[in-house]
C-alpha positions in Angstrom: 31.2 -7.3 12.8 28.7 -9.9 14.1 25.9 -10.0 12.7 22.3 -10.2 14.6 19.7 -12.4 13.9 16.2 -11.2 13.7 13.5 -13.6 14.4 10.0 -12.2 12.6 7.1 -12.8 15.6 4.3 -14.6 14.4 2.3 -11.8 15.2 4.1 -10.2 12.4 3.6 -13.1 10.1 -0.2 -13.3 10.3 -0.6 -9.2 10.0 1.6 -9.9 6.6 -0.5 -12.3 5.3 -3.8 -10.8 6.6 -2.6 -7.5 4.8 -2.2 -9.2 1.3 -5.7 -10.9 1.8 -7.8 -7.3 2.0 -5.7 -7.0 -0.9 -7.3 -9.5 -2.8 -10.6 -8.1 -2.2 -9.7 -5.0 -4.5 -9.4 -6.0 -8.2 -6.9 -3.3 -9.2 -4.5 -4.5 -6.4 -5.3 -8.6 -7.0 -2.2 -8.8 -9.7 0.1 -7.3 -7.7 -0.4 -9.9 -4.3 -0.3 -12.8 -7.1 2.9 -11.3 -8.2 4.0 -11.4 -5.1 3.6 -15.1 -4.1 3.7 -17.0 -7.2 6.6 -18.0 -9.0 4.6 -19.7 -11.7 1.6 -21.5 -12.6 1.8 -24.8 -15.1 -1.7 -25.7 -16.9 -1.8 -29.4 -18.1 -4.9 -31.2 -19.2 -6.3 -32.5 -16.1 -3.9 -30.7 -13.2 -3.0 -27.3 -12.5 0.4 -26.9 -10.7 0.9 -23.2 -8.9 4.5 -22.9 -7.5 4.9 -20.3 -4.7 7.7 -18.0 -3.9 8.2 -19.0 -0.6 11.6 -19.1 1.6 12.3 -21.3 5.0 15.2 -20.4 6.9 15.9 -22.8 9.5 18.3 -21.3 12.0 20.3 -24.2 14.3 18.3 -26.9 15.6 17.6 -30.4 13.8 19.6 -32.4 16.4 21.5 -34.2 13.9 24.3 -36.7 14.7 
């Protein structure tokens, strides 16, 4: 069975992202969307370090030799 790639529009993207930023704007819902894109958050003396939950998937392309 092949498998088809879906490629996500950036049209798509944007309405996502848009989406999760109304969220934001509603206290009660404001945990959830941090939930949702960080992974965690380190708290040192003089830097704060947020590390998001975020995937890249290259398909093809590079042009490697």
């Amino acid at each position: 069975m092949k498998q088809e790639n879906e490629l996500i529009s950036l049209e798509s993207i944007t309405d996502y992202l848009h989406y999760y930023r109304r969220c934001l704007q509603d206290p009660s819902l404001s945990k959830q969307v941090v939930e949702k894109f960080v992974d965690r958050v380190i708290i040192k003396t003089d830097t704060i370090e947020v590390f998001f939950k975020v995937s890249v998937v290259s398909i093809g392309g590079g042009g490697g030799s």
